[in-house]
MDAnalysis code that builds the backbone (N, CA, C; Angstrom):
import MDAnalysis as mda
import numpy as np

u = mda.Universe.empty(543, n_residues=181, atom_resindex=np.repeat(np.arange(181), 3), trajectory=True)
u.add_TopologyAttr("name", ["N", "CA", "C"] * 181)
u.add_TopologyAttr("resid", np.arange(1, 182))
u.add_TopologyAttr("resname", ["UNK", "UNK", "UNK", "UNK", "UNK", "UNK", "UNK", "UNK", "UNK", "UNK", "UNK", "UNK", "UNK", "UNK", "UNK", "UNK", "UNK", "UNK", "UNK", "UNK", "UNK", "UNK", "UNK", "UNK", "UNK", "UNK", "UNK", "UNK", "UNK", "UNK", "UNK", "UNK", "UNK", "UNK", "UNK", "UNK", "UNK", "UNK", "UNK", "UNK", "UNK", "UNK", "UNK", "UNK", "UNK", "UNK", "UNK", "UNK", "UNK", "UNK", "UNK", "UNK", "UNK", "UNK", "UNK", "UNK", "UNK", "UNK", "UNK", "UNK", "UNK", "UNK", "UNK", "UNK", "UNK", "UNK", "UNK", "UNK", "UNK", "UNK", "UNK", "UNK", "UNK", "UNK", "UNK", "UNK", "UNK", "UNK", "UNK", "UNK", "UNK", "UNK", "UNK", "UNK", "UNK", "UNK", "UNK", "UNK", "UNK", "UNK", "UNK", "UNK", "UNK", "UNK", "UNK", "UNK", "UNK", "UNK", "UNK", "UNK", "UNK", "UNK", "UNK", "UNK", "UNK", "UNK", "UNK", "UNK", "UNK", "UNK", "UNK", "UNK", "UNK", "UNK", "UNK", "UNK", "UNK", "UNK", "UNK", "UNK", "UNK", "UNK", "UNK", "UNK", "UNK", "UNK", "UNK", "UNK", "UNK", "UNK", "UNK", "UNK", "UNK", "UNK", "UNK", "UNK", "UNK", "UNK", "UNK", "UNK", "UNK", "UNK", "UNK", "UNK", "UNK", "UNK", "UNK", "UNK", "UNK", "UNK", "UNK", "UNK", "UNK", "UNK", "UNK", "UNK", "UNK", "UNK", "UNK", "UNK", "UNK", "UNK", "UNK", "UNK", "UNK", "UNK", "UNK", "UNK", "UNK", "UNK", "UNK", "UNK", "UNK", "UNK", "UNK", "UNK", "UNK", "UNK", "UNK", "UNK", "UNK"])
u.atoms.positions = np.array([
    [67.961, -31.951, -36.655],
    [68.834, -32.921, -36.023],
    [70.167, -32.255, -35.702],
    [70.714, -32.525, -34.687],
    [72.112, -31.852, -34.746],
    [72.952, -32.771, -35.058],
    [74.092, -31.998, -35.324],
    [74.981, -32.410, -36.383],
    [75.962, -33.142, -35.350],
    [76.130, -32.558, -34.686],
    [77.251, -33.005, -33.573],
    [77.186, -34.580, -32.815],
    [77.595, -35.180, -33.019],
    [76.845, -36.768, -32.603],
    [77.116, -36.772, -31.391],
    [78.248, -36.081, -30.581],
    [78.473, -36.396, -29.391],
    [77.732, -35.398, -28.569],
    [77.145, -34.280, -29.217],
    [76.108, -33.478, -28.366],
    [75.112, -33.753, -27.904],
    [75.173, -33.641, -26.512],
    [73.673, -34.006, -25.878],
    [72.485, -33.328, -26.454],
    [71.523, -33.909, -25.910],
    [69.830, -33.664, -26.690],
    [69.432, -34.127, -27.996],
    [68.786, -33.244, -29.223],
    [67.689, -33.785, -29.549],
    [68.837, -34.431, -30.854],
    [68.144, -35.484, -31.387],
    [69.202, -36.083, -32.485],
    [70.005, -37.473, -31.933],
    [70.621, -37.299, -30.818],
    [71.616, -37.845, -30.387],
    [71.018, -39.722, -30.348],
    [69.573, -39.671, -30.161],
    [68.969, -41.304, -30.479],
    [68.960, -41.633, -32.143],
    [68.321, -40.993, -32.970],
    [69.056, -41.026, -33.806],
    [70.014, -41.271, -34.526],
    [71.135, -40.475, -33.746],
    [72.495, -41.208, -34.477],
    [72.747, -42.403, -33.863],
    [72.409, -42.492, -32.544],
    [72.800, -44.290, -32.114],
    [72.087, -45.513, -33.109],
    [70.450, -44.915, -33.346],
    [69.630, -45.874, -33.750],
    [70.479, -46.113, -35.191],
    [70.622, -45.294, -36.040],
    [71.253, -45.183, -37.403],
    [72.893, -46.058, -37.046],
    [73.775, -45.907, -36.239],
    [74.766, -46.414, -35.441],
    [74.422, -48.013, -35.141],
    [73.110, -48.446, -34.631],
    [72.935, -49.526, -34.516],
    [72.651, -50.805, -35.871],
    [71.633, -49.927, -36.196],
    [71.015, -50.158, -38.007],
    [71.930, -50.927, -38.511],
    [73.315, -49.991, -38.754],
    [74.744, -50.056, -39.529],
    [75.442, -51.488, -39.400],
    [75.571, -51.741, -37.780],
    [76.114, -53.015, -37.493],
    [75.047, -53.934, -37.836],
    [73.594, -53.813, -37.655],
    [73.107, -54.890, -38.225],
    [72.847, -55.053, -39.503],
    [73.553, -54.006, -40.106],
    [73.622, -54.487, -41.604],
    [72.162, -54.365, -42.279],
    [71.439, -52.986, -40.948],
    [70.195, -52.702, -41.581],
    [70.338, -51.446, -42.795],
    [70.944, -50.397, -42.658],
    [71.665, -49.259, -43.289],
    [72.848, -49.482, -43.392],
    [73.844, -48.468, -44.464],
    [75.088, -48.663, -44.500],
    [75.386, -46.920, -44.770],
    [76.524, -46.694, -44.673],
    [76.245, -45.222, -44.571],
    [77.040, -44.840, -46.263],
    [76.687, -44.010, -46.689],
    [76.815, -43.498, -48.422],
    [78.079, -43.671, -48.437],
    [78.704, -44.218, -49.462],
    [80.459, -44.392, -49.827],
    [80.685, -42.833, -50.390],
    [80.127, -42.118, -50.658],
    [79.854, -40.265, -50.826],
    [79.828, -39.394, -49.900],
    [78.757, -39.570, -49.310],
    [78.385, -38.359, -47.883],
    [78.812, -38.888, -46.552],
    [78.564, -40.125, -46.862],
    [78.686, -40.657, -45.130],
    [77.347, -40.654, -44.556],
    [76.645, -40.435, -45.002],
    [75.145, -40.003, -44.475],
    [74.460, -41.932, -44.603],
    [73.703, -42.635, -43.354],
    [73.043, -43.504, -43.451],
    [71.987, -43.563, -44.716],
    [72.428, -44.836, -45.732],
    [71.056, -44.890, -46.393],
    [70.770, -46.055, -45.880],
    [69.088, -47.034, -46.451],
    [69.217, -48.354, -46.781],
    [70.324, -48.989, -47.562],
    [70.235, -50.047, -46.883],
    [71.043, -51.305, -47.612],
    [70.527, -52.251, -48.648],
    [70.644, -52.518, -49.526],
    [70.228, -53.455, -50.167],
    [70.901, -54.845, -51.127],
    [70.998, -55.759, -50.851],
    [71.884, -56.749, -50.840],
    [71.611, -57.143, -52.811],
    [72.696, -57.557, -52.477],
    [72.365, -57.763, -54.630],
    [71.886, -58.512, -54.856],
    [71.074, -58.082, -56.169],
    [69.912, -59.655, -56.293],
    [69.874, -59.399, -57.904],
    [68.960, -60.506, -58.658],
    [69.506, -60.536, -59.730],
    [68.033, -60.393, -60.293],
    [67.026, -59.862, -59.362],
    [65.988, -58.987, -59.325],
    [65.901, -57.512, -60.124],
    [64.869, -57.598, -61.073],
    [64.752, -56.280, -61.489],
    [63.570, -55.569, -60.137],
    [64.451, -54.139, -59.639],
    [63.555, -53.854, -58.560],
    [62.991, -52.398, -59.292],
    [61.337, -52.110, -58.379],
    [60.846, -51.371, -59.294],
    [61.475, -50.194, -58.657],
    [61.146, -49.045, -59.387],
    [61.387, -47.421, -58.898],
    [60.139, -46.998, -58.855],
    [60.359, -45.422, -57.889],
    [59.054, -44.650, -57.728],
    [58.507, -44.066, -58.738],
    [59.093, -44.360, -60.278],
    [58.822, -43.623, -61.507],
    [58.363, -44.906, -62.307],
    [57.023, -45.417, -62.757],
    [56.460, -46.168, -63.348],
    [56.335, -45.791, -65.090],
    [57.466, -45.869, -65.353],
    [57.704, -45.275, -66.659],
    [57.754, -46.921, -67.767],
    [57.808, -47.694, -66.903],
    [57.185, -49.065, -67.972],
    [55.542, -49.557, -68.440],
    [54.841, -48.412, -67.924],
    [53.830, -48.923, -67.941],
    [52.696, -48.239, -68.094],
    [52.190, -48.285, -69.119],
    [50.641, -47.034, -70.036],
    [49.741, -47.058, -68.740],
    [49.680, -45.622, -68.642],
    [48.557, -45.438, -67.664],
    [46.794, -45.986, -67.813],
    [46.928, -45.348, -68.967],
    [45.674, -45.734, -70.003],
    [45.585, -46.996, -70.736],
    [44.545, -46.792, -70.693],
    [44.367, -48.284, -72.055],
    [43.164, -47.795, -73.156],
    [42.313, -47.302, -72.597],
    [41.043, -46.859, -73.501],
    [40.804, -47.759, -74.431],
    [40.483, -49.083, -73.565],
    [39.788, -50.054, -74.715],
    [38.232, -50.071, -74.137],
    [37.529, -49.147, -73.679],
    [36.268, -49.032, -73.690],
    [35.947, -47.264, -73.949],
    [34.647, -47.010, -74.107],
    [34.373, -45.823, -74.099],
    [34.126, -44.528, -73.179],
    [35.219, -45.101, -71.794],
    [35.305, -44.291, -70.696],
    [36.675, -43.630, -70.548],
    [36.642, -42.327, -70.807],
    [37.701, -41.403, -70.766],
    [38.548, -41.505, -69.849],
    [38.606, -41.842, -68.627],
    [39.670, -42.214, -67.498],
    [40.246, -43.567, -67.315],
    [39.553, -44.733, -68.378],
    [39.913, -46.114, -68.264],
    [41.439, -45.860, -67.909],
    [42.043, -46.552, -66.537],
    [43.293, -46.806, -66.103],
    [43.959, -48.314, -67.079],
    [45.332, -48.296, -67.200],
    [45.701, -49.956, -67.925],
    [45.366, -51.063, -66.462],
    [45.120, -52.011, -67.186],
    [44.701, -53.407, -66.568],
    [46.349, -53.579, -65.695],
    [47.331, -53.267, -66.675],
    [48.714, -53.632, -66.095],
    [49.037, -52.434, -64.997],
    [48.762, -51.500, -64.880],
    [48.736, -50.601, -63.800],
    [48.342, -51.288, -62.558],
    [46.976, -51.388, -62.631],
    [46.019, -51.476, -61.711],
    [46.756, -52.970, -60.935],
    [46.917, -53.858, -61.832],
    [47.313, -55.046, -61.309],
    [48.976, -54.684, -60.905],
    [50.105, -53.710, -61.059],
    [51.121, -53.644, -60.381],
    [50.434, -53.552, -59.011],
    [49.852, -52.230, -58.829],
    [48.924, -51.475, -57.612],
    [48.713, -52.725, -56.581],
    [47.316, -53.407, -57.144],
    [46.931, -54.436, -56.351],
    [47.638, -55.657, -55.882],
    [48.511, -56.127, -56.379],
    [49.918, -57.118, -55.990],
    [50.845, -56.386, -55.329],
    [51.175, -55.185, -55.257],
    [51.731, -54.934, -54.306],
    [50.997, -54.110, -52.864],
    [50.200, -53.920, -53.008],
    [49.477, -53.823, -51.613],
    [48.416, -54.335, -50.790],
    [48.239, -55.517, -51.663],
    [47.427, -56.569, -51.352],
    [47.586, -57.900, -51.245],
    [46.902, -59.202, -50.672],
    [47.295, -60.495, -50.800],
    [45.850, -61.153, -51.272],
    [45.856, -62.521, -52.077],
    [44.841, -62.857, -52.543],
    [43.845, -63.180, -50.541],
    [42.783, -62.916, -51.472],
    [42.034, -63.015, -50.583],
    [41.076, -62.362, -49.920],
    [41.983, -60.824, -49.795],
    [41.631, -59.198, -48.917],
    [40.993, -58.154, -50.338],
    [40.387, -57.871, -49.549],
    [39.327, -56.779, -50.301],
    [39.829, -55.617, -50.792],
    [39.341, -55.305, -51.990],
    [40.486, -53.731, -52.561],
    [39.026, -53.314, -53.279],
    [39.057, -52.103, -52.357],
    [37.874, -51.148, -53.011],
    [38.523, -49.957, -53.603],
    [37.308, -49.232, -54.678],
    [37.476, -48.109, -55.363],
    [36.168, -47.206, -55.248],
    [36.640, -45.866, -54.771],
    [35.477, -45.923, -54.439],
    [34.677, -44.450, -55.291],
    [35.766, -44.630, -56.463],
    [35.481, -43.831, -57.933],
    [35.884, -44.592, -58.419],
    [35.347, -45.882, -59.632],
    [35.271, -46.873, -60.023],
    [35.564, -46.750, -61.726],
    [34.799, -45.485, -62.092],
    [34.926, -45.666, -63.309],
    [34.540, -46.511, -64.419],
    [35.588, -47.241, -64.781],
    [35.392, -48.416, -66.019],
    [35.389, -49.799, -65.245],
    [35.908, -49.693, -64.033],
    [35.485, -50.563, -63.347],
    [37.177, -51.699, -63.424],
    [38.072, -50.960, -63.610],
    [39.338, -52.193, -64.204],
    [39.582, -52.634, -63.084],
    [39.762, -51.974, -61.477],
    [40.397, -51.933, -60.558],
    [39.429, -53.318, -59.983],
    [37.957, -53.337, -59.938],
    [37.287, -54.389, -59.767],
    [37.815, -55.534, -60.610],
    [38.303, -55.473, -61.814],
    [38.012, -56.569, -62.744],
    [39.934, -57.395, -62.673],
    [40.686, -56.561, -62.355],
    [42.167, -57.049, -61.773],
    [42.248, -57.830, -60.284],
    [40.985, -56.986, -59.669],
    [41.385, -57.372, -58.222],
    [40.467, -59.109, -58.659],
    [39.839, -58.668, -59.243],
    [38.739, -60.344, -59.155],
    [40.038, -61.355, -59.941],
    [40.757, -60.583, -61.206],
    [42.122, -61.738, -61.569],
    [42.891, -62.177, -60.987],
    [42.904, -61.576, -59.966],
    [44.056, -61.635, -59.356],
    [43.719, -62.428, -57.687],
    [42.639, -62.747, -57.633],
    [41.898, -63.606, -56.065],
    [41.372, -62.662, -55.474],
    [41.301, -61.383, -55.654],
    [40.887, -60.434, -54.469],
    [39.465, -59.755, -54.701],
    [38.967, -60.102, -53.393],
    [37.207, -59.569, -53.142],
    [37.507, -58.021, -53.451],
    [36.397, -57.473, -53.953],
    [36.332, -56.289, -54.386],
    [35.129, -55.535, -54.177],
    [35.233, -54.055, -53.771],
    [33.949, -53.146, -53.909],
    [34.363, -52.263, -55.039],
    [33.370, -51.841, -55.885],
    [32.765, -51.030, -57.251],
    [32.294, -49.660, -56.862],
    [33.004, -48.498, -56.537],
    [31.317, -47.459, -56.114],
    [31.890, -46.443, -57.211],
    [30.443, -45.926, -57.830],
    [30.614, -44.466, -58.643],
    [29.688, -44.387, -58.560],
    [28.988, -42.933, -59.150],
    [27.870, -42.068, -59.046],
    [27.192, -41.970, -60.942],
    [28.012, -42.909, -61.632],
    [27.559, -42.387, -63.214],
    [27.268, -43.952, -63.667],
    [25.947, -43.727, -64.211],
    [25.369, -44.928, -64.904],
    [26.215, -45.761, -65.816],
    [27.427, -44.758, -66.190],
    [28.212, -45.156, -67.555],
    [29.035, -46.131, -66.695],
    [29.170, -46.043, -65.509],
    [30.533, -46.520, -64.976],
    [29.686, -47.613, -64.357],
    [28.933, -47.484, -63.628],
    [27.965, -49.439, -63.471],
    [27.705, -50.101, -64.662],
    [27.666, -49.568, -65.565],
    [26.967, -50.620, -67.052],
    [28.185, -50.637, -67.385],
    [29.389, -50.056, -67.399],
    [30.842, -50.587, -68.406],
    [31.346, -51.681, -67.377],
    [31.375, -51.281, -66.218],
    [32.019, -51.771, -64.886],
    [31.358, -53.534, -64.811],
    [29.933, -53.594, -65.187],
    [28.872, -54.690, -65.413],
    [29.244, -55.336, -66.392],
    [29.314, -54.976, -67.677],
    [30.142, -55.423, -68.804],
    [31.302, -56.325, -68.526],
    [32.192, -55.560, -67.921],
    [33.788, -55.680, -67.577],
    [33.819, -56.927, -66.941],
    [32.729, -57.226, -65.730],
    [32.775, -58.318, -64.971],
    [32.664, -59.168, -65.570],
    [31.106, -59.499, -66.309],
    [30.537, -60.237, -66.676],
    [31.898, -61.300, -67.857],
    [32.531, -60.287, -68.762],
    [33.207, -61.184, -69.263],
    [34.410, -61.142, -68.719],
    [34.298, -61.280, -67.973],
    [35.576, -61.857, -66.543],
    [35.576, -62.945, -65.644],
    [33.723, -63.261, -65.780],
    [33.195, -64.210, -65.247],
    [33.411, -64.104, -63.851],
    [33.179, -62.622, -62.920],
    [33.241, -62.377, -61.999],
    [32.048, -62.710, -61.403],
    [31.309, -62.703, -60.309],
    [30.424, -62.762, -59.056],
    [30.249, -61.742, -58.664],
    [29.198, -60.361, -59.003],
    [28.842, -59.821, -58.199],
    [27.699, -59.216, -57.939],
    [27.069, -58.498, -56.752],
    [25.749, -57.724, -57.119],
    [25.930, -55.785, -57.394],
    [24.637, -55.696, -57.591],
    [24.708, -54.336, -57.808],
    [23.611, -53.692, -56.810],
    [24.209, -52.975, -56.327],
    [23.502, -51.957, -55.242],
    [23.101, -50.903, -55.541],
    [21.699, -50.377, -55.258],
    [21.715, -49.103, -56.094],
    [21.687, -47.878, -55.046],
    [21.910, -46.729, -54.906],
    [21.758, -46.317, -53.769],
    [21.583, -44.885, -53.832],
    [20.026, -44.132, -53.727],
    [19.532, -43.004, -54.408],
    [19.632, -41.889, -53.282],
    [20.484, -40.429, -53.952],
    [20.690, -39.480, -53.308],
    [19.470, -38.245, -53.940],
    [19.004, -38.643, -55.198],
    [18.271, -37.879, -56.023],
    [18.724, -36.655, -56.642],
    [20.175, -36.900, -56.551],
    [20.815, -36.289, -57.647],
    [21.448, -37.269, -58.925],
    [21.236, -37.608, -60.183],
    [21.821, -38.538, -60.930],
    [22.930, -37.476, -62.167],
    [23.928, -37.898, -61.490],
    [25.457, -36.992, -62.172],
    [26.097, -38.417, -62.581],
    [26.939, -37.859, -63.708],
    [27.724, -38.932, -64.271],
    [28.901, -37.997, -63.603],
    [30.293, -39.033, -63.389],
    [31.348, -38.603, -62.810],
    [32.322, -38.284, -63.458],
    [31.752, -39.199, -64.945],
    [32.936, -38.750, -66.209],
    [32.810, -36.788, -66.460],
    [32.833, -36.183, -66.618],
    [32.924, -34.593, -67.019],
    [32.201, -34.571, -68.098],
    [32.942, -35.606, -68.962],
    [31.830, -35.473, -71.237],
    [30.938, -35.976, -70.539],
    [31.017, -37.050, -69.835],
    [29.191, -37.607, -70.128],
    [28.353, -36.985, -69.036],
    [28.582, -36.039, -67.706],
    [27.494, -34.934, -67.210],
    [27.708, -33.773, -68.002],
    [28.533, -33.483, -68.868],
    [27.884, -32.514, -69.849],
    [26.912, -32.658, -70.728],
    [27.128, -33.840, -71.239],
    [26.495, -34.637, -72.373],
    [24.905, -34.759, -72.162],
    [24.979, -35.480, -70.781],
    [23.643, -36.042, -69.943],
    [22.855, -35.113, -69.115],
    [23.450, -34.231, -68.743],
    [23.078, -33.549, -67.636],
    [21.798, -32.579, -67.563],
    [21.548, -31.983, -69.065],
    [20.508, -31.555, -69.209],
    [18.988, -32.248, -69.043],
    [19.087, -33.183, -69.801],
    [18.540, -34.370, -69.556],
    [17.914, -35.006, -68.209],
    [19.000, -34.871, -67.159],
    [18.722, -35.722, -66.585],
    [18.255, -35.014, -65.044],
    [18.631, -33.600, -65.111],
    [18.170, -32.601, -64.136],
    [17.355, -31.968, -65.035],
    [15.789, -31.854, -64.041],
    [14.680, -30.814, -64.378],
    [15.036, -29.378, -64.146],
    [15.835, -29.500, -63.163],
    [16.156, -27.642, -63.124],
    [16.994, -27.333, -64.389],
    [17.611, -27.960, -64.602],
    [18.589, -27.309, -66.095],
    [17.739, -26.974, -66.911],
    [16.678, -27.096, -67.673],
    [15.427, -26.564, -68.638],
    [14.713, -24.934, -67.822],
    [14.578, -25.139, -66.385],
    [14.344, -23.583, -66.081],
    [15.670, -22.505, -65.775],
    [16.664, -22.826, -66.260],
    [17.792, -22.116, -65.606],
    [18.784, -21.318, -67.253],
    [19.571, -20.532, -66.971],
    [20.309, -20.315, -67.835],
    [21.749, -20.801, -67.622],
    [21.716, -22.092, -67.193],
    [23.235, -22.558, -66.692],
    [23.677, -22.452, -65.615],
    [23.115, -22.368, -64.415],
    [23.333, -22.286, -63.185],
    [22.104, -23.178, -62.584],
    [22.268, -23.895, -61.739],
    [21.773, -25.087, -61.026],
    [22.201, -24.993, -59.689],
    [21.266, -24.864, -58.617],
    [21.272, -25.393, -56.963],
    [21.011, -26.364, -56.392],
    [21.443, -26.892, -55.869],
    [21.283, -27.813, -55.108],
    [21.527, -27.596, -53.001],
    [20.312, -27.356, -53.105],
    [20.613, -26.896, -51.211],
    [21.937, -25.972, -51.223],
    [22.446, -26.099, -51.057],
    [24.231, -24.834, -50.455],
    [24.667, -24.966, -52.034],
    [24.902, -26.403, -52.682],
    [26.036, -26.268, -53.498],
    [25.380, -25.448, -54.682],
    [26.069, -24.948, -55.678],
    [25.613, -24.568, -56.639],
    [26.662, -24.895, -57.462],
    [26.564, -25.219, -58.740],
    [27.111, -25.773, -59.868],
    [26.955, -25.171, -61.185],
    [28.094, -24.717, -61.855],
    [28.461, -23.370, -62.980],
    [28.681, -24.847, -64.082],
    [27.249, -24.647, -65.126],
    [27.826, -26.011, -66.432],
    [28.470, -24.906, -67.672],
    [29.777, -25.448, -67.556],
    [30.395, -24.977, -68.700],
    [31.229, -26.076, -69.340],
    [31.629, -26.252, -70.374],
    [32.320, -26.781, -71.160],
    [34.021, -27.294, -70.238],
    [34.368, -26.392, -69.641],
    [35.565, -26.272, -68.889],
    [35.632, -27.189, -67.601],
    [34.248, -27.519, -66.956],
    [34.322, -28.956, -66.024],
    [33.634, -27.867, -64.919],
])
């Protein structure tokens, strides 16, 4: 941007638009720099910040290692949603993000790839007294998405892992099982 306000070219809309803003009492310019910020009129509102430091990410009241808090999920969904509109996840997990959006009025989609996360996610609803179905939808690979539980499962649940020494193909991809993810 150039600095010069009265210099022609690039910038110069800019400073008018920021110039205009001002009188409408859309921006006000820093009592410090002089530089346009927002305005914001006083309210007796606690307003949030970009640092969510009130609020446990986690909750781990089930046996899924990534469970997000219920109070997270529901800041999330109230502020970028209205009852009514659909809020999908489409790594689901424990399933909270379904089970807030259904508290909260909002239609919801469920998707993950790990059995653990449809049967907790199923759980979750059920005593939520949610409405929904389950879709099943076969790629003929069955991976859990949690990390412990396709380590855990994975032998198990792929026939190539019994002929292999820890290395597994799949068409192009190939996949190194170690402890480390």
């Amino acid at each position: 941007m150039v600095t010069d306000p009265h210099q022609e070219g690039i910038g110069c809309d800019q400073k008018n638009v920021a110039d205009e803003w001002i009188k409408q009492g859309k921006l006000r310019p820093n009592p410090n720099t002089g530089k346009p910020e927002y305005r914001l009129d006083a309210t007796e509102d606690i307003l949030c910040d970009s640092l969510w430091d009130d609020i446990t990410a986690y909750s781990f009241t089930t046996d899924y290692d990534t469970e997000k808090s219920e109070a997270l999920l529901q800041r999330i969904i109230e502020a970028s949603s209205n009852p009514g509109m659909l809020v999908a996840d489409f790594f689901g997990g424990s399933g909270v993000t379904a089970k807030v959006a259904h508290d909260l009025g909002r239609r919801f989609i469920h998707v993950d790839v790990g059995i653990n996360s449809i049967q907790t996610t199923r759980d979750r609803l059920i005593a939520a007294g949610a409405s929904f179905d389950i879709l099943e939808v076969r790629d003929g690979v069955a991976l859990f998405r949690n990390p412990a539980q396709t380590m855990e499962n994975l032998p198990h649940s792929c026939p190539v892992w019994a002929r292999s020494a820890g290395w597994m193909t799949f068409g192009q991809a190939q996949f190194s099982i170690t402890r480390m993810g």
